[in-house]
DRENGULO-426543 format. One record per residue (C-alpha): residue number from 1; residue in one letter; y, z, x. Coordinates in nm, 3 decimals, always signed. Last residue first. Example, Ala and Ser with C-alpha at 12.3 -4.5 7.8 and 13.67 -1.06 7.14 Angstrom:
# residues 2
2 s -0.106 +0.714 +1.367;
1 a -0.450 +0.780 +1.230;
//
This chain:
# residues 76
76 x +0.245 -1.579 +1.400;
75 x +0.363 -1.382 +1.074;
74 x +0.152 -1.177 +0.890;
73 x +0.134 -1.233 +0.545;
72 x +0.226 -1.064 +0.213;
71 x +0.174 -1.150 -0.132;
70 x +0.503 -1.101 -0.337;
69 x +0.627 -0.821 -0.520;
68 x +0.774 -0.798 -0.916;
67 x +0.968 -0.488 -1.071;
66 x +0.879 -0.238 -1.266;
65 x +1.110 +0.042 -1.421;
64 x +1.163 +0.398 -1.481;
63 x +1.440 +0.405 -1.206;
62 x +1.275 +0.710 -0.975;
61 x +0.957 +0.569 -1.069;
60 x +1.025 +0.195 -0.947;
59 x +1.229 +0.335 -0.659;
58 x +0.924 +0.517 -0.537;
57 x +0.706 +0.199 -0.517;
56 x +0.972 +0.007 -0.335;
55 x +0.951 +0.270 -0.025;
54 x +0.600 +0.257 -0.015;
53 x +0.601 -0.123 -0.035;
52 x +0.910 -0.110 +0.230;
51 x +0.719 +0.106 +0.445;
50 x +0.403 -0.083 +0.420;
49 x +0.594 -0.416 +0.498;
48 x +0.753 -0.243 +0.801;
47 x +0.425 -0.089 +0.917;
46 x +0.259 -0.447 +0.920;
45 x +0.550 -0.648 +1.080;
44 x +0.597 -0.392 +1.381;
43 x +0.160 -0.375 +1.425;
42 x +0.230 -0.734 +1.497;
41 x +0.549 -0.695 +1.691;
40 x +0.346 -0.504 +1.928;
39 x +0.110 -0.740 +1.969;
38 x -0.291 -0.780 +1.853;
37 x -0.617 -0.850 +2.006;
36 x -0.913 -0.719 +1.786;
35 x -1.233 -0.590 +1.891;
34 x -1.247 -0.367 +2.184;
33 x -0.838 -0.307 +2.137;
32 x -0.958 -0.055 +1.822;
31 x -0.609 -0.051 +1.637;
30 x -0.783 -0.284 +1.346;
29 x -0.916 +0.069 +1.220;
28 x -0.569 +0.164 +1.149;
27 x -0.531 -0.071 +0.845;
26 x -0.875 +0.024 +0.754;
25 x -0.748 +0.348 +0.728;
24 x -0.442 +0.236 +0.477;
23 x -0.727 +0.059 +0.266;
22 x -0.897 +0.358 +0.244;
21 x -0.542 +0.569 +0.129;
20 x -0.518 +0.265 -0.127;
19 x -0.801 +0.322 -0.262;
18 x -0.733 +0.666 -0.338;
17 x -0.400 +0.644 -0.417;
16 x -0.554 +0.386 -0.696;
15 x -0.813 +0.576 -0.855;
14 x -0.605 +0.918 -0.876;
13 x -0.330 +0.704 -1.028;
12 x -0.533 +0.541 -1.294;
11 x -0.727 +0.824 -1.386;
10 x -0.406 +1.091 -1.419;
9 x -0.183 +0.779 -1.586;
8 x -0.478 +0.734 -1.820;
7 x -0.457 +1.082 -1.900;
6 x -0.091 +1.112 -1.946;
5 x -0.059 +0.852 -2.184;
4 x -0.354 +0.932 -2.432;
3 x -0.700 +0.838 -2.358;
2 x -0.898 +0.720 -2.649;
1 x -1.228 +0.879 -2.763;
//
């Protein structure tokens, strides 16, 4: 049986915040100081580009459209 519209957008959502709220607390994981050595303007570049991903995300559904993102990478 095929999934309408709304059901795959139930599935595919639930799947994907999900993920992506892991992800997000393996992003704070890498706060631990016993194992990684970081600077402030580090953990400045990651919460900006999550911010503006966040932020981007909730334009796209506000304006009913999609719209293209690069790859990120921290910055030395």
């Amino acid at each position: 049986m095929a999934l309408d519209n709304r059901e795959k957008f139930v599935h595919l959502a639930t799947k994907r915040v999900n993920n992506a709220l892991k992800n997000i607390g393996l992003i704070g994981n890498l706060s631990n100081r016993n194992n990684y050595k970081y600077t402030e303007e580090d953990t400045r570049q990651i919460f900006k580009v999550l911010r503006k991903e966040i932020d981007e995300a909730e334009r796209r559904f506000r304006e009913k459209g999609g719209g293209d993102r690069g790859e990120w990478t921290l910055k030395e």
